[in-house]
N, C-alpha and C positions, 0 to 999 in steps of 0.2 A: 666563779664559785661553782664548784659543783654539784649540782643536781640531778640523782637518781635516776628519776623517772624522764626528764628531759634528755639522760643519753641514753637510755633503754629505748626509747622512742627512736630516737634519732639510729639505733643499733639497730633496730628492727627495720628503719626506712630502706639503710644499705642491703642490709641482708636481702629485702625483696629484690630491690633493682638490679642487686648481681646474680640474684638466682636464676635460671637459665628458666625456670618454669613461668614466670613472671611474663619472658616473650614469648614463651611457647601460648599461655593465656589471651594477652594482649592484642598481639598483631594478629591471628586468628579473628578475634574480635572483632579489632579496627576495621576488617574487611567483612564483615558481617552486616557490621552497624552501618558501611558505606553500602552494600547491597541494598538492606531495607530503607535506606533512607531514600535511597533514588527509584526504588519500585515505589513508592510513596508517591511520586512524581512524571510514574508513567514511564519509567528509562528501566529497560531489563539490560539486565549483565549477564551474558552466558559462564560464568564464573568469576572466582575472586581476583584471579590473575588481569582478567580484563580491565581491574581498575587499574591497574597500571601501565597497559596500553593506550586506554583512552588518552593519556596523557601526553602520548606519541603522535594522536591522530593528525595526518593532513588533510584528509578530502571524508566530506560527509556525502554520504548517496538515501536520494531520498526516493522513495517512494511519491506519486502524487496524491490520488483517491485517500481521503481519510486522512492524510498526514498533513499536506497543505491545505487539503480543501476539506470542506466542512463534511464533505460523502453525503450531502443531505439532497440528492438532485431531484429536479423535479422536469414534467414534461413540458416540452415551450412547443412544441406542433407537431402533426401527425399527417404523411405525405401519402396518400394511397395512388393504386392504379386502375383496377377494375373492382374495387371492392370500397365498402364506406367506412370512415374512418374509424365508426363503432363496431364495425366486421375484423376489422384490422385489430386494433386494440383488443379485441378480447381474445384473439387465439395470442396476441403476442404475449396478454396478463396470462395465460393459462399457462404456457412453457414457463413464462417468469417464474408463476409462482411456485415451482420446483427448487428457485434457487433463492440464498439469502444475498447475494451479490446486491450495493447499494441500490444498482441501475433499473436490475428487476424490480424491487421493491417500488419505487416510485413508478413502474410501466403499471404493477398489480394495483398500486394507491392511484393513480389514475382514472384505472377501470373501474373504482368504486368496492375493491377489498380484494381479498380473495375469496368470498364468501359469493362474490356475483360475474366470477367465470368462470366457464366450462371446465371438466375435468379433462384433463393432462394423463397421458398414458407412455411409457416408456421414455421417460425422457431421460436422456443425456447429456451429461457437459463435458464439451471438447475445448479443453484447456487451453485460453486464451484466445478464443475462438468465438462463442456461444453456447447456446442451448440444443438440440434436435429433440422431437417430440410427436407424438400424433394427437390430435384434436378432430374431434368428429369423424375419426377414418380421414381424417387430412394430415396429410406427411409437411410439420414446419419447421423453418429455421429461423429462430433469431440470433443477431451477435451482430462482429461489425462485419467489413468487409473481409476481411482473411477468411471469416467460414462461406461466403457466395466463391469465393476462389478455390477456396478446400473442394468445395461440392461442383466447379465449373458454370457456377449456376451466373446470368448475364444480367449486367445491374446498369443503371443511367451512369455514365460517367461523373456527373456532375457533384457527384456524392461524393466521391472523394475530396474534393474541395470544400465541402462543409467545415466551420471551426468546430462547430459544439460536437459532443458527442453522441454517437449516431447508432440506435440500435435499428438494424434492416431485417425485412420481413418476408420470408420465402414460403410461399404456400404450394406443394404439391412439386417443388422441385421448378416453379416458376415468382420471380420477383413480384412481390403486394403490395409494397412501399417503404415507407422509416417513419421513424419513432425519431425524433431531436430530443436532446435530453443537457441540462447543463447543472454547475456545479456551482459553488462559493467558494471563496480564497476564505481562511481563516484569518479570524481580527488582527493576529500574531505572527503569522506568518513572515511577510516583510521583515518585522522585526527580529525575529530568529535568525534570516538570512543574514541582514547588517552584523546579525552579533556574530556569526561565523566568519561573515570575511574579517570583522576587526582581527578574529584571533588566526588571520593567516588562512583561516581553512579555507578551502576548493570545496564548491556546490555542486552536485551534478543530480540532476530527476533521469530515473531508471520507468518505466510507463508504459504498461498497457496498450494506454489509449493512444489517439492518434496523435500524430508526430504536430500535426495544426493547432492541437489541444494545447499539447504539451508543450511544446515554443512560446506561446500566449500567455502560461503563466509562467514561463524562467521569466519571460519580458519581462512583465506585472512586477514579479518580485526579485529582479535581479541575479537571479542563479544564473552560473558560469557556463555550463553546459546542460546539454536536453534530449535524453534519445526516446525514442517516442515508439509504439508499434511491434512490442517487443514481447517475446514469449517468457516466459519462466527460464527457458533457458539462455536467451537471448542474453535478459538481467546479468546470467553468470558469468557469458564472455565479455560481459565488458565491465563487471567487477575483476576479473579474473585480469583481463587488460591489463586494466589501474595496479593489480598487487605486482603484474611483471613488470612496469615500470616504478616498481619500490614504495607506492603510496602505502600509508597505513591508513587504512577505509573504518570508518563505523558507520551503519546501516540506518536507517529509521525508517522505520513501514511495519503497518499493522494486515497486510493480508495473509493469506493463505497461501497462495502464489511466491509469496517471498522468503520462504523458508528455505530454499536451497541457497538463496544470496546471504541471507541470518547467519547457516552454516559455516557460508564461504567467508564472510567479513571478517576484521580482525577486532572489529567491537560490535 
C-alpha cells in the first residue's frame, strides 16, 4: 500500500546518500571525531591523513623517560671527592634549578626546594649533554658523562659501569663526584609492550640515557631492541634507518628532544 510520507522519507534518505555533499560532510568528520577522541587519550596525530597510516604501522619507537617510566626519579646516593655531600648537592640544586628536566627536579627536591640553594648565574644547556653554570664565582658542570668528555674534563672510570642514572659533578673544570638518580617502570607498561607484539609490531627505545639504563628496562619489559646514549640527533639516524629499510614507524615520547624524530616518523 502506499504511503505518502513513508516514500517522501525514504526519497529524502536516497537523495542525501547520493549527494556528493553528504561525503564531502561526513568523512571530514569521521576524521575529526577520530582526532579528538584519541587526544582524549593522550595519542596526538600530526594530521587526519595519519589515521590511516597508523593502520600501516610496523615498528613502534619509544622514548623511555616519562613514556615507560613514571619520570618521577628520585636521589638513592650522593658520591663526593674533596667536597661534603651537602657542598656537592647544593651547587648541583643550583644549575638544576635552571631546568625543568625530570632529573634536575628531584637533584633541586633533594636539596630541600629551590627556595634553599644558591643562585645560578649564566647557565646553559648543552643538548644531551647537561647543564654549565657559575655558582659563587665557581665555574660547574652537571650532566652525564658525554659533557666531562665535551669539556676533557677526567672522571673515575668506574662510573661508566653504574646501572642507574648518573648526574656528575664538575666544579672549576675539576671532577666533585655524582649524584645516582633512578626511575619507575609504569604499572602498564609491560602490558602495552605484550599488546604490540601481539599485533606484529617491533619495539625499539630511542634514549638519552645510558645504554645500562636502557637495556635494563627492554629486559624488564621485553622490548626488541635498545639504543641508549643518543643525542637528538642520534634518535634521527636510526629512525631514519628503520624508514630506509621500509618500516612504517609511529613514535611515542613526550619530550622536547624528540621533536625532530615527531617530525621524522610516519605516525
Amino acid at each position: 500500500q502506499y504511503v505518502f510520507h513513508v516514500w517522501f522519507y525514504r526519497a529524502l534518505v536516497f537523495l542525501v546518500i547520493s549527494c556528493p555533499c553528504a561525503l564531502v560532510v561526513s568523512i571530514p568528520l569521521g576524521y575529526f571525531g577520530g582526532i579528538g577522541l584519541a587526544s582524549r587519550h593522550g595519542v596526538l596525530f600530526k594530521g587526519s591523513n595519519f589515521l590511516d597510516v597508523i593502520t600501516k604501522v610496523n615498528v613502534i619507537v619509544m622514548d623511555k623517560t616519562g613514556t615507560l617510566t613514571k619520570g618521577v626519579f628520585k636521589v638513592q646516593d650522593v658520591v663526593t671527592t674533596d667536597f661534603t655531600k651537602e657542598e656537592l648537592v647544593s651547587v648541583a640544586a643550583a644549575i638544576e634549578s635552571q631546568s625543568t628536566h625530570p632529573i634536575a627536579k628531584a637533584i633541586v627536591e633533594y636539596a630541600g626546594g629551590s627556595s634553599k640553594v644558591p643562585k645560578s648565574e649564566n647557565v646553559e644547556e648543552i643538548a644531551g649533554h647537561g647543564l654549565k653554570g657559575t655558582v659563587a664565582g665557581k665555574t660547574i658542570l652537571a650532566g652525564n658523562v658525554k659533557l666531562l668528555k665535551e669539556f676533557t674534563i677526567a672522571y673515575p672510570p668506574e662510573i661508566d659501569t653504574l646501572i642507574d642514572t648518573v648526574v656528575v659533578i664538575v666544579i672549576n673544570e675539576k671532577y666533585a663526584g655524582y649524584i645516582t638518580i633512578a626511575d619507575e617502570l609504569k604499572e602498564d607498561s609491560k602490558q602495552a609492550v605484550e599488546a604490540m607484539h601481539s599485533l606484529k609490531i617491533q619495539t625499539v627505545i630511542l634514549s638519552g640515557d645510558k645504554q645500562a639504563v636502557v637495556s635494563k628496562v627492554a629486559k624488564l619489559l621485553g622490548i626488541d631492541n635498545a639504543y641508549g646514549d643518543l643525542l637528538p640527533e642520534g634518535k634521527v639516524q636510526r629512525v631514519q634507518a628503520l624508514k630506509n629499510e621500509g618500516k612504517r614507524i609511529a613514535f611515542i615520547g613526550d619530550g622536547v628532544n624528540d621533536a625532530p624524530v615527531v617530525a621524522l616518523a610516519d605516525a
